[in-house]
Residue frames relative to the residue before (quaternion, step in Angstrom):
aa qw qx qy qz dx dy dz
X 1.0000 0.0000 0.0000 0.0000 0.00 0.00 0.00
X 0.5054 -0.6689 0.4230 0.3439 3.39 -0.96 0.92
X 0.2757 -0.7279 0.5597 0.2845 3.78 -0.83 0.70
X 0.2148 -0.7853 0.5804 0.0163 3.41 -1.65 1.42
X 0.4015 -0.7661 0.4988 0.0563 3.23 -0.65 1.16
X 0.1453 -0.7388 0.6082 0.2512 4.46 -0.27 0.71
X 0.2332 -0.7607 0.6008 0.0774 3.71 -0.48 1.12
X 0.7818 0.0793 0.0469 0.6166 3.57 0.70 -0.76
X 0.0115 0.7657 -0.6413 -0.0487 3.50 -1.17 0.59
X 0.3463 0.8797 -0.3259 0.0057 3.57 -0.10 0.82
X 0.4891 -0.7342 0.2283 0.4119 2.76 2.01 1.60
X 0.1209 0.6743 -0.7035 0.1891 3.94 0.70 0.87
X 0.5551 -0.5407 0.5902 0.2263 3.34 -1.78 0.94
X 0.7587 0.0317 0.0963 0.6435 3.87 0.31 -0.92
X 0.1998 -0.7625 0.6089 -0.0888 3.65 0.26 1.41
X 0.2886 0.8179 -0.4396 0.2334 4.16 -0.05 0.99
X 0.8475 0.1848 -0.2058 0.4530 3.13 -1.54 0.20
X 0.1639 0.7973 -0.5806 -0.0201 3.67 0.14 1.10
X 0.0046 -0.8445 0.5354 -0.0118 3.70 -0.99 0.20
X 0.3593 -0.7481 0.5265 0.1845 3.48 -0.96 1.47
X 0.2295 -0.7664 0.5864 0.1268 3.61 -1.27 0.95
X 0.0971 -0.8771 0.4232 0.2053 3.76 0.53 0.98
X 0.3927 0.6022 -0.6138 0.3262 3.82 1.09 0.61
X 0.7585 0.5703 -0.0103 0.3152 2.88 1.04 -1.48
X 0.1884 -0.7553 0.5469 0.3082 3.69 1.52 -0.67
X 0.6327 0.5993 -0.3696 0.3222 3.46 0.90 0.11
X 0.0384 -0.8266 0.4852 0.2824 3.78 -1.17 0.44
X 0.1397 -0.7737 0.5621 0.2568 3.77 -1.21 0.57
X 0.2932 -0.7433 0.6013 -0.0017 2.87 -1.48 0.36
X 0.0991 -0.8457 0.4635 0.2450 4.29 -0.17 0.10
X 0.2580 -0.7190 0.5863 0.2697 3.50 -0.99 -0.03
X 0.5507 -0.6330 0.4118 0.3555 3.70 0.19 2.15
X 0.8875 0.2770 -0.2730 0.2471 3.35 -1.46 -1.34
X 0.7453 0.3350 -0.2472 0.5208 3.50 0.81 -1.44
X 0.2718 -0.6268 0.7107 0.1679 4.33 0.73 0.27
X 0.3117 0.6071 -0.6603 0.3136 2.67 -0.44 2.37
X 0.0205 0.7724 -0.6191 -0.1404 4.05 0.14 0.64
X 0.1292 -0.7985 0.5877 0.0176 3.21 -1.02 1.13
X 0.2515 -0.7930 0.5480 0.0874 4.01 -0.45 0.81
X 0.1590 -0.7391 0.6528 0.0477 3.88 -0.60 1.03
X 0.3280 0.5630 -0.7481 -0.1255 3.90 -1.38 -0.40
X 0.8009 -0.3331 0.3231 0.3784 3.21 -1.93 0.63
X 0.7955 0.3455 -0.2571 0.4264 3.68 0.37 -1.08
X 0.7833 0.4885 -0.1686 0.3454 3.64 0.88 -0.65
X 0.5276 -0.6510 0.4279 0.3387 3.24 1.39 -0.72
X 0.6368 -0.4657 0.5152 0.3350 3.24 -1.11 -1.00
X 0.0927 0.7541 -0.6485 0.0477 3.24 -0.92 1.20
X 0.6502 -0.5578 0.5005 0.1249 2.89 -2.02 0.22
X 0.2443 0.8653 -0.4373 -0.0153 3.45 0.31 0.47
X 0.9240 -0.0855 -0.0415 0.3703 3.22 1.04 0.30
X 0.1337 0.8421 -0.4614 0.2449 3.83 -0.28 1.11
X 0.4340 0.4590 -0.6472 0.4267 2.86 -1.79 1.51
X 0.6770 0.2667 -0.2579 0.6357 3.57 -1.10 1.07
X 0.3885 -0.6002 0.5930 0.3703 2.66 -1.96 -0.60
X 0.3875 -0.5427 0.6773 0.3109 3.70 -1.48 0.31
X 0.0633 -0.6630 0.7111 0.2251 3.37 -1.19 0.12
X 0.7477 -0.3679 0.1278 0.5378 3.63 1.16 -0.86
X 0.4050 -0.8166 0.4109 -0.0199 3.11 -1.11 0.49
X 0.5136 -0.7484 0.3961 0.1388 3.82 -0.86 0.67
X 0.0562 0.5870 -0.7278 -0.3501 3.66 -0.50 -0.65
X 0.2614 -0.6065 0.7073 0.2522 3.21 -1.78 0.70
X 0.7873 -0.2588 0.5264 0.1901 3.40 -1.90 0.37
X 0.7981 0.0558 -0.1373 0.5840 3.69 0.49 -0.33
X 0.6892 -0.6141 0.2383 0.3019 3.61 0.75 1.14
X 0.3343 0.6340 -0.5599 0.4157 3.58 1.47 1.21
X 0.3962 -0.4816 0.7503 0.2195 2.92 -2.12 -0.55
X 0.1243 0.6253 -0.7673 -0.0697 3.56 -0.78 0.76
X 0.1844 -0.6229 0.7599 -0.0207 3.53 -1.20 1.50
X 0.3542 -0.6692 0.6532 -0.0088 3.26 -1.47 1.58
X 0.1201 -0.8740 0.4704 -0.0218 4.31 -0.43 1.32
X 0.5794 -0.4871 0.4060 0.5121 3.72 -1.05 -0.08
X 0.8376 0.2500 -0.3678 0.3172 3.57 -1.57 0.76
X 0.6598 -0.5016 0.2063 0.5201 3.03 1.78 0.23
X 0.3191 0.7768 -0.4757 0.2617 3.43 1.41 -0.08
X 0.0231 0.7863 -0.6165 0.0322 3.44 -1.26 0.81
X 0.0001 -0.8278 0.5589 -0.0487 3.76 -0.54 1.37
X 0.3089 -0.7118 0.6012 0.1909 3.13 -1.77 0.04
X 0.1789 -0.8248 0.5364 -0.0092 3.58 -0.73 1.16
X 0.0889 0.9025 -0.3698 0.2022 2.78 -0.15 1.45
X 0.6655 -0.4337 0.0616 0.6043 3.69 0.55 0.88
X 0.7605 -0.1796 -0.0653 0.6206 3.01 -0.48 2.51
X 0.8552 0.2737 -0.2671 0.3498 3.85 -0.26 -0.99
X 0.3422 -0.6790 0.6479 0.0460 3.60 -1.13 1.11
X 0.0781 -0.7281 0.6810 0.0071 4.01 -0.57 1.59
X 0.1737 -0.7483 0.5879 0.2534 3.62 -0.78 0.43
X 0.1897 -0.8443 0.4858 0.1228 3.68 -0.92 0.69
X 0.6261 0.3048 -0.1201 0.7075 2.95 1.44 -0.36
X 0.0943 0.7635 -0.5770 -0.2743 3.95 -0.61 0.34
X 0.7684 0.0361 0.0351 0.6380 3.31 1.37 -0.23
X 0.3704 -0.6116 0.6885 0.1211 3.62 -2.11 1.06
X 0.3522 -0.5160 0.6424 0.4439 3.71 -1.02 1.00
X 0.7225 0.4431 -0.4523 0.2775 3.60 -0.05 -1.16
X 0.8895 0.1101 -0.2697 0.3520 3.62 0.31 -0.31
X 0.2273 0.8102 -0.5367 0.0622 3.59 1.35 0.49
X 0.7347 0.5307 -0.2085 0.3675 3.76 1.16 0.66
X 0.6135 0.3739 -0.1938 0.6681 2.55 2.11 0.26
X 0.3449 -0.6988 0.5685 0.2637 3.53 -1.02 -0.74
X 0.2509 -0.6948 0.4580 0.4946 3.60 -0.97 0.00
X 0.4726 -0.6248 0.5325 0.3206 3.26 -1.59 0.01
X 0.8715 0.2148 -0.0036 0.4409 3.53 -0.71 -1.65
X 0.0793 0.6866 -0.7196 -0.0669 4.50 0.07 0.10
X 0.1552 -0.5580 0.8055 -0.1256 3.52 -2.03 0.64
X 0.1506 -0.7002 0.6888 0.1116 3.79 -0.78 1.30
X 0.3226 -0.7403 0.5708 0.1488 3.69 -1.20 0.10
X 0.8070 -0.3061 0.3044 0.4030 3.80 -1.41 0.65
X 0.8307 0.3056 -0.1103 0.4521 3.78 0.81 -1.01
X 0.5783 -0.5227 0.4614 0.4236 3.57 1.52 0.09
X 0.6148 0.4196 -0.5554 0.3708 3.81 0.43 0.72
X 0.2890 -0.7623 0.5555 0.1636 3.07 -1.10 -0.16
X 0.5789 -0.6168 0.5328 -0.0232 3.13 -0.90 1.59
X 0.3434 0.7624 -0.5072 0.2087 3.78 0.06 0.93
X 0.2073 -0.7616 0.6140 -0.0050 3.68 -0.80 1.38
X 0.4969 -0.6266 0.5924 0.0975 3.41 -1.53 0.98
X 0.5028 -0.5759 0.5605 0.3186 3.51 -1.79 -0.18
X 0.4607 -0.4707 0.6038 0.4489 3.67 -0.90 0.01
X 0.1598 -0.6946 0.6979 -0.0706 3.31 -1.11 1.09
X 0.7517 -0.4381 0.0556 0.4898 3.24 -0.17 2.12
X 0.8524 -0.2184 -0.1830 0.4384 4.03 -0.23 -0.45
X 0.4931 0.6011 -0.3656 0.5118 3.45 1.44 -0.14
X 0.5968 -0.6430 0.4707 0.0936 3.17 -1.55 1.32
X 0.6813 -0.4814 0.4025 0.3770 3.38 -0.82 0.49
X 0.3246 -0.7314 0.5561 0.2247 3.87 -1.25 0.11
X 0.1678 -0.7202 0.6144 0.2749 3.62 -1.08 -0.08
X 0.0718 -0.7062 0.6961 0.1078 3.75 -0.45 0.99
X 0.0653 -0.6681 0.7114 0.2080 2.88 -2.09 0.13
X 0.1879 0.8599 -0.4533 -0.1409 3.26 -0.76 0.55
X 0.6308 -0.6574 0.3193 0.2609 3.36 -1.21 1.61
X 0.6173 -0.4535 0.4426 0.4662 3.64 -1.40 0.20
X 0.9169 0.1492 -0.3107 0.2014 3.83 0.32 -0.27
X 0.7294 -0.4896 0.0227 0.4772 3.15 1.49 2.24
X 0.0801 0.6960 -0.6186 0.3557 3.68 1.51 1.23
X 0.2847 0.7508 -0.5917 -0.0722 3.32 -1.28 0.37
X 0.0199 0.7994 -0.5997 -0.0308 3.41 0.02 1.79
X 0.4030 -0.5104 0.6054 0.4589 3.09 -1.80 -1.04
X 0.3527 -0.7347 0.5601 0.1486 3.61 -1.32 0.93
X 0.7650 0.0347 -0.0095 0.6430 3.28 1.81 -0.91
X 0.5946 -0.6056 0.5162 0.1156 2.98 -0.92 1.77
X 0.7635 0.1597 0.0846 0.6200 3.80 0.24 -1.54
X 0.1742 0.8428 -0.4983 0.1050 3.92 -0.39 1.24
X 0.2399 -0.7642 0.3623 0.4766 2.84 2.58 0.03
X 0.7908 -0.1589 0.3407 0.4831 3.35 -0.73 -1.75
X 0.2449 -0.8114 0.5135 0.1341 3.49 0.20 1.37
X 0.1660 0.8353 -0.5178 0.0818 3.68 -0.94 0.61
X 0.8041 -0.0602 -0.0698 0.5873 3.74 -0.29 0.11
X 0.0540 0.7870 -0.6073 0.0947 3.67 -0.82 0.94
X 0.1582 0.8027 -0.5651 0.1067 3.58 -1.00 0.72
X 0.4138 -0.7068 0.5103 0.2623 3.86 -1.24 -0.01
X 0.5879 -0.5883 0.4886 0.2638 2.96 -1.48 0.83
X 0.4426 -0.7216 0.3860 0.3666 4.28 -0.30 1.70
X 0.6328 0.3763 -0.5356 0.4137 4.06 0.97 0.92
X 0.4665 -0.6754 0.4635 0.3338 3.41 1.30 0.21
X 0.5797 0.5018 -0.4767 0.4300 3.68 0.50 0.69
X 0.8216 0.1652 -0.2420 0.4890 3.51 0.93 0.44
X 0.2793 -0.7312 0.6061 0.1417 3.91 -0.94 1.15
X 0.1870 -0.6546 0.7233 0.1154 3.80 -0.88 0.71
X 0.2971 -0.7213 0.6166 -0.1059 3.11 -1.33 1.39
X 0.1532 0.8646 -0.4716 -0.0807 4.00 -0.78 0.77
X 0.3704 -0.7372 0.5628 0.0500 3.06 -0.90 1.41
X 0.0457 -0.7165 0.6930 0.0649 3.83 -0.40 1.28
X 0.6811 0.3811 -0.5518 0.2939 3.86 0.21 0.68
X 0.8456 0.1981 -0.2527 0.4265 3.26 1.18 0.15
X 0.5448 -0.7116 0.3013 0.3256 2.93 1.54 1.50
X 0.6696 0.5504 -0.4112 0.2822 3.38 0.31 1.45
X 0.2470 -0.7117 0.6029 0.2626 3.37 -1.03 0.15
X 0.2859 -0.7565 0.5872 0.0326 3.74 -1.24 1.47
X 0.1155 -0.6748 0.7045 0.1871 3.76 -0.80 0.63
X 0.0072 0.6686 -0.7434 -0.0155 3.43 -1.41 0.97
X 0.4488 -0.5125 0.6498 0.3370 3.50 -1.59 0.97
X 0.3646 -0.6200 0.6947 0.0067 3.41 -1.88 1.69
X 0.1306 -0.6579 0.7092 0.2171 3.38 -1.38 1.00
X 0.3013 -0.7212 0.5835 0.2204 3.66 -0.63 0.39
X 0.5202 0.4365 -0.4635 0.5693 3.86 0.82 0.08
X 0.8837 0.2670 -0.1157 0.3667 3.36 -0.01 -1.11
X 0.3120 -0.8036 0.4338 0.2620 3.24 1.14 -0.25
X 0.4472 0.7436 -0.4129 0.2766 3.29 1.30 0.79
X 0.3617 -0.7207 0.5147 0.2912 3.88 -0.55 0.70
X 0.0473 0.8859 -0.4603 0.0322 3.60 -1.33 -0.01
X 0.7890 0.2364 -0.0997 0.5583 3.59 -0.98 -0.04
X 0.2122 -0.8003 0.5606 -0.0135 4.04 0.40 1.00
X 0.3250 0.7142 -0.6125 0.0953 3.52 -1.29 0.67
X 0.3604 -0.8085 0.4581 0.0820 3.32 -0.48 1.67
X 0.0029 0.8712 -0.4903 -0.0272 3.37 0.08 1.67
X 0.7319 0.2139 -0.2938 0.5764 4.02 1.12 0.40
X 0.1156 -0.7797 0.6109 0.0734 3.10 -1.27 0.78
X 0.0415 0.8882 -0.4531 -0.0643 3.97 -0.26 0.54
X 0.6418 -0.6835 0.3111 0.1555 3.07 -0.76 1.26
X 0.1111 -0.8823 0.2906 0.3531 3.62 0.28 0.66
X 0.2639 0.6915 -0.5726 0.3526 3.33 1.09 0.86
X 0.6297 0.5796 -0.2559 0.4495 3.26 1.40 -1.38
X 0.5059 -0.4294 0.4971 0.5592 4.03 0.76 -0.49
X 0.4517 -0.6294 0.5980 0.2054 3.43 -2.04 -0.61
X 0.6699 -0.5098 0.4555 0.2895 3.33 -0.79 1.32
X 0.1703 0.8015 -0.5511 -0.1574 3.43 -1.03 0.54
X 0.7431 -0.3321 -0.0059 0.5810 3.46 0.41 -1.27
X 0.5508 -0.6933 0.4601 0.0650 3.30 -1.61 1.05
X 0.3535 0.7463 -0.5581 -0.0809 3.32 -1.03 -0.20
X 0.6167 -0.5857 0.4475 0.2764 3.28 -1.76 1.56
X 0.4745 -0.6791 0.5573 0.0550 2.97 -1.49 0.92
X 0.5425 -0.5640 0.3294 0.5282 3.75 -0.48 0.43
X 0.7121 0.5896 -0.1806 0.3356 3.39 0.77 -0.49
X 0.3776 -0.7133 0.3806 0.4515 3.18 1.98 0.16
X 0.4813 0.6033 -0.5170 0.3703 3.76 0.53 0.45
X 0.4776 -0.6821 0.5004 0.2371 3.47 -1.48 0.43
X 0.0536 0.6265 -0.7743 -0.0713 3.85 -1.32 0.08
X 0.1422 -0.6735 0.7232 -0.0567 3.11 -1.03 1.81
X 0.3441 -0.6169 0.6716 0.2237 3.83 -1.24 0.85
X 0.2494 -0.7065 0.6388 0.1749 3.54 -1.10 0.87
X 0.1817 -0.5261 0.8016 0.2182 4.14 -0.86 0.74
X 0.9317 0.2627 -0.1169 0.2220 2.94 -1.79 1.09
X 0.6325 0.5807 -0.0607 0.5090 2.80 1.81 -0.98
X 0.2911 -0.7093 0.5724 0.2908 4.03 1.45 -0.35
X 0.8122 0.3739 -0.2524 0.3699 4.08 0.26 -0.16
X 0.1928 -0.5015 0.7864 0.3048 3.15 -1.74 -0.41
X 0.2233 -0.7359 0.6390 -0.0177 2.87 -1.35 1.33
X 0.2302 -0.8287 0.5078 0.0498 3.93 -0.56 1.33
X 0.0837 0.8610 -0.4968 0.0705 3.27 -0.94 1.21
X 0.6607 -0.5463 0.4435 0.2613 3.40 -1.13 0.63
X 0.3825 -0.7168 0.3772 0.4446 3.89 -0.46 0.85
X 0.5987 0.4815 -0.4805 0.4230 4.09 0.91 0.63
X 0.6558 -0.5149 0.4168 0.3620 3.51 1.28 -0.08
X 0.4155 0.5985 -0.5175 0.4487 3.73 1.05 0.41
X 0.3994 -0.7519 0.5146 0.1020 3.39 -1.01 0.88
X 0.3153 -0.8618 0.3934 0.0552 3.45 -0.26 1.46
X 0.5717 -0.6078 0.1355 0.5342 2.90 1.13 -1.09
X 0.6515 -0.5461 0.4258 0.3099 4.00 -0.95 0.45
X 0.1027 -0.6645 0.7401 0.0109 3.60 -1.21 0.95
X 0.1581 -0.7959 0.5796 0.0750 3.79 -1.01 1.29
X 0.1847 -0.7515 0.6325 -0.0328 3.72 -1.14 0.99
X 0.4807 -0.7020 0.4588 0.2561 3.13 -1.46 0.99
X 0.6628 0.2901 -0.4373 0.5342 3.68 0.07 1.28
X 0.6571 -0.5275 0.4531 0.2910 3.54 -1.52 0.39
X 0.8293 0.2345 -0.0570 0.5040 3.20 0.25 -1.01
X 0.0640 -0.7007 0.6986 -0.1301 2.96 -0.40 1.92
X 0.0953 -0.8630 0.4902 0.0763 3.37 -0.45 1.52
X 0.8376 0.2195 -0.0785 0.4941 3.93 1.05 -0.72
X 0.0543 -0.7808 0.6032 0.1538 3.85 -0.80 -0.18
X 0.3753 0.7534 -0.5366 -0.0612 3.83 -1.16 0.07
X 0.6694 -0.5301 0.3600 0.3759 3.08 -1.32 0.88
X 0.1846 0.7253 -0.6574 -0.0877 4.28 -1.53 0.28
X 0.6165 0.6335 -0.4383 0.1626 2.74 -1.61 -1.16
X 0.7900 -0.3188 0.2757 0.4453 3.63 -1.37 0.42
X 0.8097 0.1909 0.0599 0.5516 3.80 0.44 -0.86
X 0.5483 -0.6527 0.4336 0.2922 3.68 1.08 0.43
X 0.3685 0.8627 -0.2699 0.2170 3.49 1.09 0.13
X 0.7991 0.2794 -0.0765 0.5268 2.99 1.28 -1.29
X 0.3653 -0.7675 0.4962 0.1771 3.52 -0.93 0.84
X 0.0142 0.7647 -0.6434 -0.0314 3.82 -0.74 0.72
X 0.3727 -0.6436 0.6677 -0.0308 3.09 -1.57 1.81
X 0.2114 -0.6388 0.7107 0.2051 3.41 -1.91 0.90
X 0.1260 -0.7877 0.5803 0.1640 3.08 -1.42 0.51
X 0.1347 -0.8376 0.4708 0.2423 3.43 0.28 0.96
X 0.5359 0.6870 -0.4340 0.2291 3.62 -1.71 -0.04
X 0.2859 0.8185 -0.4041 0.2915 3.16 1.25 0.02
X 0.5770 0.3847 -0.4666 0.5490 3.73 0.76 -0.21
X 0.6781 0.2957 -0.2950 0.6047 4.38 -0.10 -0.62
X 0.0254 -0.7616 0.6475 0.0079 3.67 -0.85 1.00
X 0.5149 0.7244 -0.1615 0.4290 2.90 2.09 -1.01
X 0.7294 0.4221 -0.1269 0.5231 3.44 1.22 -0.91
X 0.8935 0.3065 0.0658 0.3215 3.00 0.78 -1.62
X 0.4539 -0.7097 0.2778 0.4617 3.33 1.99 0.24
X 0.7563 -0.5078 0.3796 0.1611 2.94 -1.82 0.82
X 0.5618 0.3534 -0.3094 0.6810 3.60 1.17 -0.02
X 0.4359 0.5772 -0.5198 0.4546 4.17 0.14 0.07
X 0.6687 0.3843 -0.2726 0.5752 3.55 -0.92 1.20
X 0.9078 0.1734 -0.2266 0.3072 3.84 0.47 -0.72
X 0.5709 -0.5280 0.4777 0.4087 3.23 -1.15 -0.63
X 0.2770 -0.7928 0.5427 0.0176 3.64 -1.07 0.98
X 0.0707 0.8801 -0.4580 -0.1035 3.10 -0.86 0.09
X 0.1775 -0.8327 0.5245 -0.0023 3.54 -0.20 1.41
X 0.4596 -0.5596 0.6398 0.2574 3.61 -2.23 0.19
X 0.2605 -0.8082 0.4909 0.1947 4.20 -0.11 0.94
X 0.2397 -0.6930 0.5257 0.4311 2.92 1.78 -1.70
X 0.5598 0.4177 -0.3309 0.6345 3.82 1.49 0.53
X 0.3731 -0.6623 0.6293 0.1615 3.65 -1.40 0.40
X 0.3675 -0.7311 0.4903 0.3001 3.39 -1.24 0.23
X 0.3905 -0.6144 0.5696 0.3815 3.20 -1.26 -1.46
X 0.6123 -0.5422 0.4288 0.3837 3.33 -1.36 0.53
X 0.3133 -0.7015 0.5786 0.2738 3.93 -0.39 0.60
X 0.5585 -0.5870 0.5165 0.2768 3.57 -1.12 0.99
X 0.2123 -0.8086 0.5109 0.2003 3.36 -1.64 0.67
X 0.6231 -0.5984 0.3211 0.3881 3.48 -0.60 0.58
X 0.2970 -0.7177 0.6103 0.1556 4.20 -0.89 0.08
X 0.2614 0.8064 -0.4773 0.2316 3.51 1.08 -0.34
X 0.7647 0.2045 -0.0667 0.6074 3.57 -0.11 1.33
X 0.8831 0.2348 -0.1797 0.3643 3.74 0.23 -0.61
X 0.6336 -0.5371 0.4254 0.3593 3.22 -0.93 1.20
């Protein structure tokens, strides 16, 4: 069994969207509802770097911001200490929030909504020079998303209908296409949350509910299952000096009582698989 390591423990309620910053050797990571980004490196620990609202997710930009993605559609930039809002709100989603966000090869950014009582989640994209369309109309519940390491294909997750979608990627246009559901999970099994592609063009899907990461081939063959002490494994990405090491959210940190004593933090494990450097966003810059 792979040996896991609690780097951080800071009882976060919905512990998500981690990401490695390789200027920095540092990883952050946010706790959703209470819109907390928190920033770890080996030598420093944990910090605070920011809170209020909610994060749903977030970017590095290219010139050393944060664009952090909120409920009603709110969209800011953080940017040494100061927080610009460009968006404060979407009529379409001034009832929802986004959830999962994913920059791309060209500096856009890839940003998905909640389902907002019956209507399904969206997929926005919006371009570096403040385009903001929809790509998908019906994205249910938008969660882990990534690209295929030739960049001709964008994997999409849907945690309301417990899938993962390959779509063919234009990288000029940043348009998505031709759909083909290549995982399906049972929801006995938990719910897919977020993912991220391995150098190897393989998958690591976080199971909510589910106690695992679950590894898959980019057609959706099931490799094999990594188990963690809490249910609700909600995120995964690749860091460290050489992409090497893999760090898991566990979310739940308010119910220790239910959900175990590691629920709330941030983990870190050996896959035996490297990552990649996650694209940064351009939003704003020439």
């Amino acid at each position: 069994m792979a040996e896991i390591t609690t780097i951080a423990q800071e009882h976060c309620t919905t512990t998500e969207g981690p990401l490695w910053h390789s200027d920095e050797q540092a990883l952050y990571w946010v706790d959703i509802p209470a819109g907390r980004l928190y920033r770890w490196t080996a030598s420093g620990g944990t910090t605070l770097v920011r809170e209020g609202g909610v994060i749903g997710g977030y970017t590095f930009q290219a010139d050393g911001g944060i664009v952090l993605f909120g409920d009603r559609g709110r969209i800011s930039v953080l940017k040494d200490g100061r927080e610009t809002v460009i968006h404060d709100h979407l009529p379409e989603e001034r009832t929802s929030r986004f959830n999962d966000v994913i920059a791309d090869p060209e500096g856009r950014i890839f940003c998905g909504t909640m389902p907002d009582g019956d209507r399904p989640g969206r997929l926005w994209r919006l371009d570096p020079d403040g385009t903001l369309q929809v790509v998908l109309e019906d994205a249910g519940l938008s969660n882990g998303m990534g690209f295929t390491p030739d960049l001709t294909g964008f994997f999409h997750t849907d945690s309301a209908k417990g899938t993962i979608t390959r779509f063919t990627y234009d990288r000029a246009t940043g348009a998505i296409s031709d759909p083909q559901v290549i995982v399906r999970i049972p929801s006995d099994e938990g719910v897919p949350d977020g993912m991220a592609v391995a150098a190897d063009g393989t998958l690591w899907s976080g199971i909510w509910d589910g106690h695992v990461l679950r590894h898959f081939t980019a057609d959706g063959e099931e490799l094999g299952r990594v188990r963690f002490p809490a249910p609700k494994v909600s995120s995964i990405t690749f860091g460290g000096p050489a992409w090497a090491e893999a760090y898991v959210t566990l979310a739940g940190g308010d119910d220790p009582a239910t959900q175990g004593a590691a629920a709330g933090s941030v983990v870190r494990v050996d896959l035996g698989v490297t990552g990649r450097p996650p694209f940064r966003s351009r939003f704003g810059l020439a």
